[in-house]
C-alpha positions, 0 to 999 in steps of 0.5 A: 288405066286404074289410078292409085287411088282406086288399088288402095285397100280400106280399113272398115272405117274409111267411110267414118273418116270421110264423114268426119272430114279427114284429109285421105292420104296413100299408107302403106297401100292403104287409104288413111286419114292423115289428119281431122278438120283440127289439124294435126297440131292439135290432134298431136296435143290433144294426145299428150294432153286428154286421149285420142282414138287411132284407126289402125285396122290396116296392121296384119295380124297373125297367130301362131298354135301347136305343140313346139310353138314357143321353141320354134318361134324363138329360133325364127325371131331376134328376140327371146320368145321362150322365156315370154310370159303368158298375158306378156307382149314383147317388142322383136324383129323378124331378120334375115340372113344378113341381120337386116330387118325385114319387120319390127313387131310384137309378139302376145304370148296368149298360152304356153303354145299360142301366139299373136303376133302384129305386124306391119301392113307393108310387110303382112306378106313377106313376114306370113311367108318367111315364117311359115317357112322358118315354122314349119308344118308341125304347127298352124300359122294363120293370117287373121289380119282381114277379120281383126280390126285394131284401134288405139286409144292413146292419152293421159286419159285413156285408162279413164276412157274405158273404164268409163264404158265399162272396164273395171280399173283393176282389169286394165292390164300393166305396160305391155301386158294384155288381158281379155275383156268385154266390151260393147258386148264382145270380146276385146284383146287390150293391150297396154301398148302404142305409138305415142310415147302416152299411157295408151291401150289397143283394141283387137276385135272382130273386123265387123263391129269397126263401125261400132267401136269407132262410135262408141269410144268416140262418144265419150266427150274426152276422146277425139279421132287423130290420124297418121299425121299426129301419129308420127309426130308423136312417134318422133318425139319419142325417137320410136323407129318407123319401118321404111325409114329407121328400119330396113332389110339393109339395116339391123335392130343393132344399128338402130340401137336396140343390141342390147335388148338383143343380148348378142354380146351376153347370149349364145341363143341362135335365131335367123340371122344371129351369125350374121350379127355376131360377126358384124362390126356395124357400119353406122348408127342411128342418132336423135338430133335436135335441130336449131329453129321449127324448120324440120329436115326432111327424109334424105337431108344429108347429114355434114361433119366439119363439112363432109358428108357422114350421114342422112336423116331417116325422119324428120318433124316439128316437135309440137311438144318441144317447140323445135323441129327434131330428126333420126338420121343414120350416120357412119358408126365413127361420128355417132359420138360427135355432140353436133352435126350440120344439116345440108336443107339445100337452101341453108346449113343449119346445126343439129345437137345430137341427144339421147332419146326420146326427145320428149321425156314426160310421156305416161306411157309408164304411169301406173 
């Protein structure tokens, strides 16, 4: 019988990993380095605090070309793409009839018909198949995921970091805007985008030169690997969603929290689940909650109001930068507004204050 282990797929760099004692942990489908010999505290404050290096390679990407692209990829997704700036990267969801999400993921727009578009690994498949369908054969959607590999180099440091191999500051892109550089001598597409709520870049190149990137940025003393553990720790404490667990095909990006960057209520623009949205009263609604004490509230905790049950938490961690454990959890749309809830963790009803987020406000993601 073939194990789990053995139907995993691997980035170019898993060897890289194990070299550098990385715990090795089942993602997505994928084998990921989860933390470093440090530990994912340690990981997770070297990012806020210097710059951190994520090996992302498992994310699919795709690209979109041919005449009518622009229109047709903004029927097909939630977001606006029409009025998409060229050197622009933009936040969106791919729906389905219903308003549920079946992926979050950003869209590049490189020229006035061409698009890069990342995805998530889990959902490479079902996103490639549901818009060659809503695309059409007018235009070339290509799969470009196997041949590009994807690094994130993350941290109040990071823009220090390349331009010390070599980038020239004034060629660094703005917050979520994305240029074409040289690097290790190849071509890069660098966006100013991340994770982790830090100023931040990713990396797309060829596939075979992972190894060699990995190295190099590693080199500089200021960079560390951190890994997926680091990774969702830092994404929780800036409240970011986490496909699986925020967001589902049973859930809408309104839900979530994102209807007005959809526009539903001030645009009568028409995209694949759209109807469906409009005519939606939402059922419940995603909440940050800061919990009492460092003991986090796993994925499943139910979520109590004067005792009865409205909700369940979606993700839960200790905060490293906060000093408290913090969750996301979805509760029925008539509680969101309740300033506390309860947190049933079996063994103990703790109380949880809900807050805005992100939990934690100094990110430098924004720093110019």
């Amino acid at each position: 019988m073939i194990s789990e282990e053995q139907l995993l797929l691997e980035t170019p760099l898993a060897a890289e990993h194990v070299a550098l004692g990385a715990k090795m942990v089942p993602f997505a489908g994928w084998n990921m380095p989860v933390q470093y010999k440090e530990g994912i505290l340690a990981e997770h404050q070297h990012t806020r605090t210097a710059v951190s290096l994520f090996d992302i390679c498992h994310m699919g990407e795709f690209r979109l070309k041919g005449k009518g692209s622009a229109e047709l990829l903004d029927r097909a997704l939630a977001r606006s793409v029409a009025d998409q700036k060229e050197g622009s990267c933009r936040y969106n969801f791919l729906l389905n009839d219903q308003g549920g999400t079946i992926d979050d993921l950003i869209v590049y727009r490189i020229s006035a018909e061409e698009f890069f578009i990342v995805v998530n690994a889990s959902r490479r498949e079902i996103d490639f198949k549901t818009l060659s369908g809503r695309l059409g054969k007018d235009v070339v959607l290509s799969d470009e995921s196997d041949c590009t590999a994807k690094l994130d180099l993350q941290g109040p440091l990071s823009a220090e970091v390349l331009i010390r191999l070599g980038i020239p500051q004034d060629m660094l892109p703005k917050y979520y805007h994305f240029t074409k550089v040289n690097l290790f001598g190849t071509n890069v597409l660098l966006s100013r985008t991340g994770y982790t709520g830090e100023l931040g870049f990713e990396l797309y190149f060829d596939a075979s030169l992972a190894v060699d990137f990995w190295r190099g940025i590693l080199a500089d003393a200021a960079v560390k690997p951190a890994g997926l553990g680091a990774r969702d720790t830092l994404r929780l404490e800036m409240g970011y969603p986490l496909y699986g667990h925020e967001l589902n095909e049973m859930t809408t990006p309104v839900e979530a929290g994102f209807g007005a960057m959809l526009k539903i209520d001030s645009s009568d623009r028409v995209f694949s689940g759209s109807a469906a949205l409009r005519g939606r009263v939402p059922e419940k609604q995603l909440v940050g909650l800061v919990l009492e004490g460092r003991r986090a509230a796993r994925e499943g905790t139910p979520v109590l109001l004067e005792g009865k049950k409205v909700g369940a938490v979606t993700s839960g961690t200790f905060a490293p930068s906060l000093g408290v454990a913090v969750a996301m959890a979805y509760v029925d749309a008539d509680s969101a507004g309740s300033r506390s809830f309860s947190l049933d963790l079996q063994k103990v009803v703790i109380q949880a204050e809900n807050v805005p987020v992100p939990f934690y406000k100094k990110g430098t993601a924004r720093k110019n």
